[in-house]
N, C-alpha and C positions, 0 to 999 in steps of 0.2 A: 733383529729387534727383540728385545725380552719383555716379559709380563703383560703376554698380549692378551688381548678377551677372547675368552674360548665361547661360544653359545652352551647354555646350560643343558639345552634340550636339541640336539643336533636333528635339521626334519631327514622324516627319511626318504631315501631319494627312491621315484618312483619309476623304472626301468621304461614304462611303455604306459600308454595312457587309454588306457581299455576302455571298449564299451558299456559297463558298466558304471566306471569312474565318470567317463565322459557325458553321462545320460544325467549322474547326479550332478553336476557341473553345472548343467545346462537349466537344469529345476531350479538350482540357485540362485542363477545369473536372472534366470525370469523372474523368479519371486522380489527379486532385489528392487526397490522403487526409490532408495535415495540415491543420487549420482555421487556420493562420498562413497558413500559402504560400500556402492559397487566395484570403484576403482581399489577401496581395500580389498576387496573380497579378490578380486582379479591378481594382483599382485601377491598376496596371499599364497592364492592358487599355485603359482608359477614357484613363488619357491619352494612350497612343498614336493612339488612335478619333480623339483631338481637337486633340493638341499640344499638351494643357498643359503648363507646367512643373513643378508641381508638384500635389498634393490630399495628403486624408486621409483614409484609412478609417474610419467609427464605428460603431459595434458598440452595441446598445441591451443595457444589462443590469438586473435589475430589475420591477417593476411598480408600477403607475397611479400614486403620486404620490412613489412611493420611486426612479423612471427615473429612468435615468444614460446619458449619451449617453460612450462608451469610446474612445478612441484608439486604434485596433489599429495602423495603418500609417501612415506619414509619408512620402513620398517629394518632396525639392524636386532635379531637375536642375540648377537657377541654381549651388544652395549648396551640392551633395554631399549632399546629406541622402537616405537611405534608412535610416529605422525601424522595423523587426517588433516585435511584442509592446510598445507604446509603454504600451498600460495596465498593464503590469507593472512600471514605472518609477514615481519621483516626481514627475516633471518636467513629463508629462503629464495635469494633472488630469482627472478625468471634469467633463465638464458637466451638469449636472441638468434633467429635463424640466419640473420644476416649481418654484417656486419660493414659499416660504409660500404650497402650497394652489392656487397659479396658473400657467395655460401658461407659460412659459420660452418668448415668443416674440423676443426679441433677441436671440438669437443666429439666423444664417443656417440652420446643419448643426439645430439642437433647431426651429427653426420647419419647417423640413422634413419632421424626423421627428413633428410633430405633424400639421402640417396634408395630410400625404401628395404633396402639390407641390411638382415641381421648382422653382427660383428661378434667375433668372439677374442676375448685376449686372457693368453696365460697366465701373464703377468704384469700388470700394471705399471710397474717400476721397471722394467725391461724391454718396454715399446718407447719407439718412437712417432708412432703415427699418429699418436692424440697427446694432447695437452691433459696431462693429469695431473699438475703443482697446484691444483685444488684440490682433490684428492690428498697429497701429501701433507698441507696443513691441516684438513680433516683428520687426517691419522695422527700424526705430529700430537695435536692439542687433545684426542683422545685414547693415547697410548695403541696405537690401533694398525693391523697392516691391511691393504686391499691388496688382493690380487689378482685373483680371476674373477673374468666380468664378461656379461653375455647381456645384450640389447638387442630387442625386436621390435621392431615398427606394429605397430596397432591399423589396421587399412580398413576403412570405411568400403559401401557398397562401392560406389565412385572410384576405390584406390587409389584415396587420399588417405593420408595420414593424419589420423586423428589422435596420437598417442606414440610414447617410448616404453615397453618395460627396458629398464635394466637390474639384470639381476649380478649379485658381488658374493664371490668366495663361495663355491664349492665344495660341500664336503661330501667322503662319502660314508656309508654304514659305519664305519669304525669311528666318524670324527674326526678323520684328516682332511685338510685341504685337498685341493684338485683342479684338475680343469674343467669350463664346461664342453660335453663331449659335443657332434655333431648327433647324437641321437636325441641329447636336452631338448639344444636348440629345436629340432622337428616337432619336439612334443609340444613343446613350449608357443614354435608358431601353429600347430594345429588348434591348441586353446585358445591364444589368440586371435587366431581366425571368427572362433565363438563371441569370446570378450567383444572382439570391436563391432559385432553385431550389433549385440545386445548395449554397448556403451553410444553407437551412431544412433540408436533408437534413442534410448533417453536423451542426447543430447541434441536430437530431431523436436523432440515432446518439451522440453526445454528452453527451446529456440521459441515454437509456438507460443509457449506458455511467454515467453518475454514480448514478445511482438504485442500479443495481447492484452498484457499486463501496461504495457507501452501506451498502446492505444486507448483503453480503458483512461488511464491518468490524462492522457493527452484532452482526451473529451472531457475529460473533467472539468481541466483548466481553462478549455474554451466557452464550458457554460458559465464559470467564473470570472471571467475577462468582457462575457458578454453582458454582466452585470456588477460594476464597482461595486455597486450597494449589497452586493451579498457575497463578496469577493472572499476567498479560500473557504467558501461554506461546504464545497464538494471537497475540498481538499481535509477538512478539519474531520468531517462524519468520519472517515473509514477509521480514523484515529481512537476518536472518545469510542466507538460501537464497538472496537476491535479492546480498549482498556476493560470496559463494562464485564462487555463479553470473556475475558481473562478471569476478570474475578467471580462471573458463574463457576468457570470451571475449578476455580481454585475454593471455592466454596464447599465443604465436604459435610458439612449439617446441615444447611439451612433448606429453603425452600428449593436450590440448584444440586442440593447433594448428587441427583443421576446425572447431572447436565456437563456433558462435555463435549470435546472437539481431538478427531482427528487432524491430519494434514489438509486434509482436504476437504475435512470439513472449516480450517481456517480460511482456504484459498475461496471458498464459496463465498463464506461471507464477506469477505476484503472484495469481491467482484459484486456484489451488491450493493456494497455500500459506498464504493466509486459511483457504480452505476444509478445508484438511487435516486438521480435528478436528471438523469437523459433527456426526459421527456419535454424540459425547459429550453433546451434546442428548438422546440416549434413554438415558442411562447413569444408574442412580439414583444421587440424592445421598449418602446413607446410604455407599456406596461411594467416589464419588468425593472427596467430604472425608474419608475417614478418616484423622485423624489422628494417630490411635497403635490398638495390634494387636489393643486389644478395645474398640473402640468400636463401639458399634451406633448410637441414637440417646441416649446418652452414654458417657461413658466408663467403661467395667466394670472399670476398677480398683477404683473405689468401694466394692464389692463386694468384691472380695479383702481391698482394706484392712479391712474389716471383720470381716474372719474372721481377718485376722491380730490384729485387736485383741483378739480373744474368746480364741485359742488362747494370747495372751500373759496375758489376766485370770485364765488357769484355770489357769497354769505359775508354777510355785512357785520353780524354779531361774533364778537371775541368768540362768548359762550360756544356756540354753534362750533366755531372751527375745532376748539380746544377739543371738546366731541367727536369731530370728525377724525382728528388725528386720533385717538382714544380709540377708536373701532375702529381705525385701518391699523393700528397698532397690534390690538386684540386678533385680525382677521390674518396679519400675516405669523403671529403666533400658532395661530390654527393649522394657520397652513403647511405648519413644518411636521403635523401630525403628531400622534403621540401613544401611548400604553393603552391611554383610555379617554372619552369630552364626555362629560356629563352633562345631560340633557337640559341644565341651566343654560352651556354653553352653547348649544345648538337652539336654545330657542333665542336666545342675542344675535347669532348667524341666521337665523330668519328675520329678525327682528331689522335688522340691521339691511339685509337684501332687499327689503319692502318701500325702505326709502328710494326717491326719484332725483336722477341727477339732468343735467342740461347737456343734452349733444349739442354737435356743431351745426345743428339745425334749429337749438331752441326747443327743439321738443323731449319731454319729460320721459325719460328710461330711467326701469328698476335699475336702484346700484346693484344687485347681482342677481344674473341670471335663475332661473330655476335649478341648471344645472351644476354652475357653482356655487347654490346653496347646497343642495343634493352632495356634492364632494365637499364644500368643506365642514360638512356634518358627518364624516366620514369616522366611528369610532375608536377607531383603531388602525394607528399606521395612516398610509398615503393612500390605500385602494379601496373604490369602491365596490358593493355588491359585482354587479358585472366582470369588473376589472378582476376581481379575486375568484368569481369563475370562470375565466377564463385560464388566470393563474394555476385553480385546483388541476383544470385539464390536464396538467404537466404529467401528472400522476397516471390518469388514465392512459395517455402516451407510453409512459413509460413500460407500466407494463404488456403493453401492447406489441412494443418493438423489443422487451427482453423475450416476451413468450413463443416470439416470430424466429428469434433466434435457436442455432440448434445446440444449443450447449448438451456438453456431453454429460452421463447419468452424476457423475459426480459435481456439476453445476445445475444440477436439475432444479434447486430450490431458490435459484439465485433471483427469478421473478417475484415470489411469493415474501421472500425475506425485503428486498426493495421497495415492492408494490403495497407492504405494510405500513409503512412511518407516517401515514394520516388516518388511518383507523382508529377504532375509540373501544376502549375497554367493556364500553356499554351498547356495542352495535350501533353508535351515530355517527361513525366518521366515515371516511370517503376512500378509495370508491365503489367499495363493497361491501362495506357495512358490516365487515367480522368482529363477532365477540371475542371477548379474551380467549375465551374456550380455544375457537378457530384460527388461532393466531399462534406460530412459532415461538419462543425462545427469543432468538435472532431477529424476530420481526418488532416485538416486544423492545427489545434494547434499541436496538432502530428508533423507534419512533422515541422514546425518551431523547438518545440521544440527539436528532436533530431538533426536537424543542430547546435545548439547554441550550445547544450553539447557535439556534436565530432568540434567544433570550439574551445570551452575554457577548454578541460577535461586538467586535467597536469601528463596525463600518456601517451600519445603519444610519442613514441621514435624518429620521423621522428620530431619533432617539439615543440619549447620551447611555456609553455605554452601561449596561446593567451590572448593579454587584451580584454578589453571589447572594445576600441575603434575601432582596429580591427574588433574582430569578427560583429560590428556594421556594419561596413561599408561592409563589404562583406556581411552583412544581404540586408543592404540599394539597393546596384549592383544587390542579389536578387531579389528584390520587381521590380527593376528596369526591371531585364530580365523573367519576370513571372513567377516565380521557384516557389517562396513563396507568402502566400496570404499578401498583402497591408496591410487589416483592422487587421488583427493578429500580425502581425510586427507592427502598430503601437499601439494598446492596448499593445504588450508585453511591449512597452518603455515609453509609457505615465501613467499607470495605477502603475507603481514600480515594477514588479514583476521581470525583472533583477536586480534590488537590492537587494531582498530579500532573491534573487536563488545564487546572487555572496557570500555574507555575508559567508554564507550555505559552498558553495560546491568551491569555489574557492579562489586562493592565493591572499593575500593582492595586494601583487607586481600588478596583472592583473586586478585589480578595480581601471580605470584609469581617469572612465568618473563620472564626477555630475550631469550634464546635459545632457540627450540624444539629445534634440531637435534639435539641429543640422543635427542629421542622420534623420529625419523626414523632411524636407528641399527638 
């Protein structure tokens, strides 16, 4: 074959894999913390060890007859080619270890990870023990030859196979092709003895890390499931807090200029901000779906309306009933709750309770109790006094049960960022009364964000959904009465990320505003 690609810069092949090499190797592999770079860095490794021009990482994903042999890295020197994350594309398909039921032993990289031996081949086109007519249109469509090719299994503590290199085309000092020797191969699985160390750890910390990531969301969904009325509210926080928090960091003047995020310092806060309503798990239901101001375990209008039926059977004047229907009209309005009842309407809800109706004894009962006068003077929303502390509790809970937890030093802040989003800029919120001073960043964006999403959610019973110009201006009166932090409120509204979060998660109808700058004012 003519006009083949030579590598520009031929690696050079390293005889024996010394102590010295071997030490820096090992510095590397532990410093490494993303599981990409590491599988580059490994493969890498190996062809330098050898002078290949080119290999492929494989990454085994899967078990017993469902294995899938992965593409993670591609590297060809001849042809330019360096690919990460190659299984995240299309182009790269996974190869399968089994096949209807049986080894997948044709292929070189899948007979490897089955049979745990390395394999070495002279030449590509000159065996017949593997299937390489993929190979051959690889080479075909990029003017290209493969020849010598060397594959070592990756083995876990356990000796499982967690990985293929295969390395292609051998060259040596001069730049000529070659085979690979039996002294590569040694060197080659001595390093990877190291690699799959170090690759079974992270992919152990990984595992963790999912399970708990898992679990986290799963609680999520079940505190949201345990209340329609505030249904994907754990699901939406980690969202808006994680946008907010984007545009801190990308803020390079303003009041966030220092403020930014590691890796892990994003994993903290997305664990917080899942976790940020745990504590609603010990909250009774009875309470937390109340969906209008006298329900218990139904709704005790039922009840009024029936005493208004009675008191209308037993009144003889038109006037009188027309009145009667009028305040039982008015009282089931009430009853659905609402932003705000202005104490006109709560002296009508007494007014109104003081009247006497006819039991089925003839004898004269208040039309409504003390207690559902008491609720449905409720000014805000379905809950009352009691019901809403018991509600706040959630909070106290919460951090109760993240602080009990042992999260490791890089989740260490994940209670304090959580156990924030009811504290008040001016030392009066719950349940520790921190001022702004004593408050994160992260705790800060927190608590903004879960006010905006119980202001514009569209599953609130007590309340049709809020537009955005609303929910601004009750932001703006915040800022104003030191509930919420200033510089938070106003990056949320200058930086776009209420546009981005409305698009997303809210009704056409309540995207009301183009310009916020007004509520900045």
């Amino acid at each position: 074959m003519t006009d083949m690609f030579v590598a520009e810069e031929t690696p050079k092949f390293q005889s024996n894999w010394d102590l010295s090499r071997s030490g820096d190797l090992l510095v590397r592999l532990s410093k490494e913390h993303n599981l990409t770079d590491l599988m580059h860095l490994i493969l890498t490794e190996a062809r330098l060890l050898t002078g290949a021009e080119g290999g492929t990482f494989y990454r085994i994903s899967g078990e017993d007859e469902q294995a899938l042999l992965n593409f993670e890295v591609i590297q060809n020197a001849a042809l330019g080619i360096d690919v990460i994350d190659a299984s995240k594309t299309e182009k790269w398909v996974p190869i399968p270890l089994y096949r209807e039921g049986q080894p997948n032993k044709a292929n070189v990289a899948t007979f490897v990870a089955l049979t745990k031996e390395p394999v070495i081949i002279d030449d590509a086109y000159e065996t017949s023990s593997f299937d390489f007519s993929g190979t051959r249109v690889f080479d075909e469509s990029h003017r290209y030859r493969s020849k010598s090719i060397m594959a070592i299994p990756l083995l876990n503590h356990d000796n499982n196979v967690i990985g293929v290199l295969q390395l292609l085309n051998a060259r040596n000092p001069a730049g000529h092709l070659e085979s690979f020797s039996t002294e590569s191969r040694d060197t080659v699985a001595a390093m990877a003895k190291f690699a799959a160390i170090t690759l079974d750890n992270h992919l152990l910390v990984d595992s963790h890390k999912n399970l708990l990531d898992a679990f986290i969301k799963a609680l999520a969904q079940i505190i949201d499931v345990r209340s329609p009325h505030t249904s994907a509210h754990c699901q939406r926080i980690p969202v808006l807090t994680e946008l907010i928090a984007k545009a801190a960091c990308d803020d390079k003047d303003g009041y966030f200029k220092d403020f930014d995020l590691d890796e892990d310092g994003w994993y903290e806060l997305s664990v917080a901000a899942w976790m940020h309503d745990c504590g609603k798990l010990a909250t009774s239901e009875n309470v937390l779906n109340k969906g209008t101001k006298l329900e218990r375990l139904h709704d005790g209008m039922e009840s009024v309306r029936t005493r208004f039926a009675a008191l209308c059977h037993f009144s003889s004047n038109e006037q009188e009933k027309a009145q009667h229907r009028d305040d039982l009209l008015f009282l089931e309005k009430v009853n659905k709750g609402g932003e705000f009842m202005s104490e006109e309407d709560k002296a009508r809800v007494s007014a109104i309770g003081q009247q006497t109706w006819p039991d089925a004894f003839g004898e004269q009962q208040p039309l409504l109790t003390e207690q559902e006068i008491y609720n449905l003077c409720v000014t805000r929303g379905t809950i009352n006094d009691e019901e809403r502390a018991h509600i706040n509790r959630h909070i106290d809970i919460t951090i109760e049960v993240l602080e009990s937890l042992p999260f490791p030093p890089k989740l260490k802040r994940v209670p304090e960022y959580a156990g924030g989003h009811h504290e008040r800029m001016d030392g009066k919120g719950y349940p520790r009364g921190l001022t702004r001073e004593q408050m994160s960043i992260p705790a800060r964006i927190m608590g903004i964000a879960d006010i905006f999403e119980a202001l514009t959610a569209k599953e609130r019973p007590y309340k049709p959904p809020m537009p955005l110009s609303q929910a601004f201006s009750i932001l703006k009166k915040m800022v104003k009465d030191q509930h919420v932090d200033p510089d938070v409120f106003e990056l949320f509204l200058k930086s776009g990320v209420w546009k981005s979060y409305a698009q997303e998660h809210m009704l056409p109808a309540q995207i009301d505003v183009n310009d916020p700058s007004e509520f900045l004012k």
